[in-house]
Wavefront OBJ file of the C-alpha trace (Angstrom):
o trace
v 312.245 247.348 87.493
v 308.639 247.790 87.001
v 308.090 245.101 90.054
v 309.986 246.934 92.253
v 308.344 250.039 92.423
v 305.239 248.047 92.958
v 306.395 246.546 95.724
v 307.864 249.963 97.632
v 303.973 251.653 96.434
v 302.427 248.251 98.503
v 304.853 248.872 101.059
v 303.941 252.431 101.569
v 300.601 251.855 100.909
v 300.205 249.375 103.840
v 302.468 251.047 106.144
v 300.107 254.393 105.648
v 296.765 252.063 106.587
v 298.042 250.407 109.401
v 299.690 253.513 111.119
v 297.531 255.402 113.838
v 296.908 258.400 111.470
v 293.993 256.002 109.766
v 292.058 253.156 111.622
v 290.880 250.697 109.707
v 287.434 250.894 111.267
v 287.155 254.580 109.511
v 287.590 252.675 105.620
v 284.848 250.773 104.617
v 284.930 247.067 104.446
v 284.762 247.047 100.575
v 287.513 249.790 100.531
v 290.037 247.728 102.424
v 292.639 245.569 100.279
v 294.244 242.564 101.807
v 297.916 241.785 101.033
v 299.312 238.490 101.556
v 303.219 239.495 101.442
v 304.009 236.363 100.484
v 302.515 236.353 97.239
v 303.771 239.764 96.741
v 307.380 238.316 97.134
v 306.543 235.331 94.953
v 305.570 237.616 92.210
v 308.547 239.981 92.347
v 310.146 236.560 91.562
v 308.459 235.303 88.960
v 307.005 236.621 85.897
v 303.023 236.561 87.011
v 301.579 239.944 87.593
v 300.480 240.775 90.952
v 296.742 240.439 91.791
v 295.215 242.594 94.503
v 292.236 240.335 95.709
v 289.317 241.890 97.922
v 287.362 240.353 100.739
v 284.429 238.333 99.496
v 280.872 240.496 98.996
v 277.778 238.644 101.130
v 275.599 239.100 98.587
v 272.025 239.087 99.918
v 269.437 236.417 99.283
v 266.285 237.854 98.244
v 262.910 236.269 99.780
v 259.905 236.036 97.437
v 256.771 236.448 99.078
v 254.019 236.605 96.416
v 254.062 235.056 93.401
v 251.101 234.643 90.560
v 250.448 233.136 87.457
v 250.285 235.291 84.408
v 250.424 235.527 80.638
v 254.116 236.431 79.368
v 254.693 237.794 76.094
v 257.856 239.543 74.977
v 258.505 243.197 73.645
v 261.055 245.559 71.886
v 262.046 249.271 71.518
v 260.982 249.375 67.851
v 258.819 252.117 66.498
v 255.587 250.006 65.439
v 255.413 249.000 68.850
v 255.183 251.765 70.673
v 255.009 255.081 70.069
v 257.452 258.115 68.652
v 259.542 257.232 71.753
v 259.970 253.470 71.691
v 263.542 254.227 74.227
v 261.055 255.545 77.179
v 258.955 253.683 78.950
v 255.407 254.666 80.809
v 257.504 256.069 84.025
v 260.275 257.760 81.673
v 262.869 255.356 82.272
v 264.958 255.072 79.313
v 265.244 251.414 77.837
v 268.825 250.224 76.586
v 269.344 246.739 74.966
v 270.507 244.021 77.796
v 268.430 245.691 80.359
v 266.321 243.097 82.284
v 263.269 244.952 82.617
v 259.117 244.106 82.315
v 255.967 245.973 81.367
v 253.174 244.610 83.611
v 249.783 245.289 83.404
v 247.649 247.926 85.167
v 246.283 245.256 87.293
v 249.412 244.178 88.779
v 250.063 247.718 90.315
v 246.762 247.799 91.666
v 245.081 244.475 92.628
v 248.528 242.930 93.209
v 250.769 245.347 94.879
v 253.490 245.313 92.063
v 255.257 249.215 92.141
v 257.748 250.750 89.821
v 261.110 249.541 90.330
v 259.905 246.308 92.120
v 262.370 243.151 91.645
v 260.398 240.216 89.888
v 261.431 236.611 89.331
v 260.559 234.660 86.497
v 260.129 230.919 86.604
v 262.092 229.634 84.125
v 264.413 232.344 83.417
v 268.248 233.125 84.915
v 268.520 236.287 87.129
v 265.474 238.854 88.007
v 263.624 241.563 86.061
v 263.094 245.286 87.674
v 259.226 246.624 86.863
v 259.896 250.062 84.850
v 257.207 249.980 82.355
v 253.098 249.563 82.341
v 250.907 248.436 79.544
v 247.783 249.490 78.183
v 244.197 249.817 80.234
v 243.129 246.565 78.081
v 245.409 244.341 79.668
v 244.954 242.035 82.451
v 247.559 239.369 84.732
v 249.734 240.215 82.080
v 253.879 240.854 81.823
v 256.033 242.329 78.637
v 259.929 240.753 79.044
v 261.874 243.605 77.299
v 263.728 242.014 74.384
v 265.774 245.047 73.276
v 265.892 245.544 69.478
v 265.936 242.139 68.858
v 262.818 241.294 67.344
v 263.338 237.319 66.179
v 264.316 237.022 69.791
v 260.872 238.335 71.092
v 258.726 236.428 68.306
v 260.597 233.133 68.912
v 259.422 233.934 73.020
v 255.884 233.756 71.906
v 253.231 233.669 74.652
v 253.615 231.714 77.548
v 251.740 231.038 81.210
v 254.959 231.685 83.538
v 254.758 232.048 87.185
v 256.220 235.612 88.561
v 257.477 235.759 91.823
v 258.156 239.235 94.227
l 1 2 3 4 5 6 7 8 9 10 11 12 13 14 15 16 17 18 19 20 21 22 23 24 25 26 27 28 29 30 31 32 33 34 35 36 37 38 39 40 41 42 43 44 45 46 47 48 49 50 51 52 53 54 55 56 57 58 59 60 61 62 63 64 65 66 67 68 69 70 71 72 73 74 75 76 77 78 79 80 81 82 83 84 85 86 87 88 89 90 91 92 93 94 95 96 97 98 99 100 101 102 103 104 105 106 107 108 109 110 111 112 113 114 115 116 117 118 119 120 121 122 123 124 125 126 127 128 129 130 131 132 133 134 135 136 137 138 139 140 141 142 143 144 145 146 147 148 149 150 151 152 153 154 155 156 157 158 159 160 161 162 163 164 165 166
């Protein structure tokens, strides 16, 4: 029973889009759902539920133009490393565990054009990190990789030479 009334709502549903009260060049491509009727049939009949798939994203291809050499070490949002606050960083973003997010030094935003919020790619490591926190004055061609709470994590890291690219 349930199967039916899903099939008279994707009915409606797609009758209501493709009438001349909505074109489809007013609803955004990501917006849009593609039926195939066919498989809507074929799961009326069997027992599979129905799965409403969506046009493919393009996702974009970033291009690295710079890239440098610097010392990596690893942080975490633990008291005795930071101060009363160890949640915020330098800008006031707030830190959560799993966010992939660097501290880079002062030099970087200076000498080397880094900003807040600029994507950087690590050498070595899966996916990119977003700049949202700075380090001390004392620091030079050096990057923090946020760690979350987990401090083993960030001692087993170390200090490395890794090449950042942005």
């Amino acid at each position: 029973m349930n199967k039916i009334f899903t099939f008279i709502f994707i009915v409606i549903a797609f009758t209501t889009l493709s009438s001349n009260s909505i074109a489809q060049e007013e609803i955004p491509e990501k917006y849009r759902v593609h039926l195939d009727f066919s498989k809507v049939v074929n799961t009326l009949i069997s027992d599979t539920p129905l799965t409403l798939s969506q046009p493919q994203s393009k996702k974009k291809k970033r291009k690295f133009t710079r890239s440098l050499k610097v010392r990596a070490s690893a942080y975490n949002s633990l008291r005795d490393q930071t101060d009363n606050t160890p949640n915020i960083a330098a800008w006031g973003d707030r830190l959560k565990p799993g966010m992939k997010v660097i501290a880079v030094s002062r030099d970087l935003l200076t000498k080397y054009g880094l900003k807040r919020n600029t994507i950087v790619k690590i050498k070595g490591l899966p996916g990119t990190y977003r700049v949202a926190d700075k380090m001390n004055k004392r620091f030079r061609k050096k990057i923090d990789i946020y760690m979350g709470n987990n401090r083993r994590k960030a001692l087993k890291w170390g200090n490395r030479r890794v090449t950042i690219m942005w």
